[in-house]
N, C-alpha and C positions, 0 to 999 in steps of 0.2 A: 504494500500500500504506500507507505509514507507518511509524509506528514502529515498532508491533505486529503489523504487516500479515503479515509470511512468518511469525511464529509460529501465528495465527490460520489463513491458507493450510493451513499443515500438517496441523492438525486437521481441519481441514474437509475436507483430501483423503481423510486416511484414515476418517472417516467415509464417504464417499464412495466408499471404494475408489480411487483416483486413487490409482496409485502413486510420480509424479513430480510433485514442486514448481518451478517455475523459480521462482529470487529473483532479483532483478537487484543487483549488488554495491552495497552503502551504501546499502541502500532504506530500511534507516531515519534516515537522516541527510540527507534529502530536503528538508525541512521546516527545519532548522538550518542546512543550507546557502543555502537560499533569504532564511534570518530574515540571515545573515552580511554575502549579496552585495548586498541592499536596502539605498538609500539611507534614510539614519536621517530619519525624519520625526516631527513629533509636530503634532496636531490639534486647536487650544485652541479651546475657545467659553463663554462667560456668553449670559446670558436677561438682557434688558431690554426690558421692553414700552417703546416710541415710536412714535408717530405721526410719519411726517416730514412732517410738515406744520406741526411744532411748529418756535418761533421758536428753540430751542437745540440742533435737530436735527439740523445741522452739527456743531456744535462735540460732543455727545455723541457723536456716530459716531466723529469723529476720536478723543474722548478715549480710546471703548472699543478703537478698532484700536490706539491706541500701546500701551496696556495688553496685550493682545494678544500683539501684538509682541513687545514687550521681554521676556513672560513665556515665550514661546516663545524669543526668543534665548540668556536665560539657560539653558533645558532643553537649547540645543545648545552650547553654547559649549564643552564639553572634544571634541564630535564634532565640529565645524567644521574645526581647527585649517587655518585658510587657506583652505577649501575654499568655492568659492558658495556660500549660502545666498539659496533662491528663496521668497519668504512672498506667499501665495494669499488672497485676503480672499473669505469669502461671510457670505452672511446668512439668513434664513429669514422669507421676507415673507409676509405676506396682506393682501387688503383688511380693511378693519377689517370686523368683526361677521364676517369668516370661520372657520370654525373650522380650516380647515389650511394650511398652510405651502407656500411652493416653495423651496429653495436656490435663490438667485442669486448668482454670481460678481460681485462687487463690485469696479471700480476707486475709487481714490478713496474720499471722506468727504465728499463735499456729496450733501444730503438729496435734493434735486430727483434728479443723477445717478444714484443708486440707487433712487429711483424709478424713474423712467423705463428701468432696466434690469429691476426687476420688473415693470412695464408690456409688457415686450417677450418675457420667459420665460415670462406668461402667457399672452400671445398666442399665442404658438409650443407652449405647452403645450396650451391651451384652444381657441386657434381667435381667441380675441376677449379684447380689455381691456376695461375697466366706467371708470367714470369716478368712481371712489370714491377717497377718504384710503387711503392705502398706511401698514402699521403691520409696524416691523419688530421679533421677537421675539426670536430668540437670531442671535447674532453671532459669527464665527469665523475663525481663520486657519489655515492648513496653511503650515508651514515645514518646508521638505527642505533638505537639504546632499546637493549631488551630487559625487557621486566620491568619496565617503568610503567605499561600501560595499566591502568586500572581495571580490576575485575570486576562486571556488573557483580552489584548483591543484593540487589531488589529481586526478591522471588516473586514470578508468577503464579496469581494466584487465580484458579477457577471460580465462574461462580457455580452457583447450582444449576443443575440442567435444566429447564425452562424458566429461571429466571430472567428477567428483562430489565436492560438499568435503566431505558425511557420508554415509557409508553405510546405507542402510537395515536397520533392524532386525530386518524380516521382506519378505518379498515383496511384499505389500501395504501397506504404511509409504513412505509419500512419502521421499524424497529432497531434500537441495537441491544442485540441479544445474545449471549452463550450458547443457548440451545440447538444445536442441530437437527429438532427435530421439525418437520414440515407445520405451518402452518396452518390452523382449518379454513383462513378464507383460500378461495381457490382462483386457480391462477385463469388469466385471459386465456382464452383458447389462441393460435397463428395459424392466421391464413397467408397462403403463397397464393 
């Protein structure tokens, strides 16, 4: 549903003639809960065109991960508080004169090594590598802190089987109800 979801349901039943809505409890808090119990992550990346093939191609890699890095540790540093933090390095390669990209999971900061790991996502992508200059274009890390996320603890709670938390306003006016059991007004007949 969502947030809006059993308001929308409603309308559309009784459009519809449907004179029972089932909601399920907290369905719109679905989504906030989820946003809650998620381990806090945040996903940085810069564009820098390189060839690594180039003689400072190391050392640029390196520089742009600590960059990186450290720019992502300060965005978690009040969510950490002691807790792991796991940082993910990828990059977005092509051969040169290509026009599209692949993420590849990157260990490491030496030029040849990520090479040769977009040599290999190619392959497994494509079937086949080419033997061309490998150029890599935007560069990124993902750092998570795990176990910071919070555990819902609000238990759901049922109601009793035909109870109903509002009453309908006419016959044909949906309800929002627990019950799943049918209704006894009865439903429009459809015609094709």
């Amino acid at each position: 549903f969502g947030g809006a979801g059993p308001l929308h349901g409603a309308r559309l039943a009784r459009s519809l003639g449907i004179p029972r809505v089932l909601v399920p409890l907290g369905a719109g808090v679905g989504s906030a809960v989820g946003l809650l119990s998620a381990d806090p992550r945040v996903e940085i990346s810069t564009t820098r065109v390189l060839r690594l093939d180039a003689d400072d191609a190391s050392a640029t890699i390196g520089r742009l991960y600590g960059e990186l890095e450290r720019d992502a540790a300060r965005q978690l540093a009040g969510l950490a508080d002691g807790a792991p933090v796991e940082i993910k390095r990828h990059a977005y390669l092509r051969y040169e004169r290509q026009g599209f990209e692949l993420r590849v999971a990157v260990d490491g900061a030496a030029a040849p090594s990520v090479a040769e790991a977009f040599h290999t996502a190619y392959r497994d992508h494509y079937g086949d590598a080419e033997d061309r200059p490998v150029v890599g274009v935007d560069w990124g890390v993902t750092a998570t802190v795990h176990g910071a996320g919070a555990a819902p603890t609000a238990p759901h709670r049922a109601l009793a089987p035909g109870r109903t938390l509002a009453p309908a306003s006419s016959p044909a006016a949906p309800s929002a109800s627990r019950s799943s059991a049918a209704s006894s007004s009865p439903r429009p007949s459809r015609s094709t």
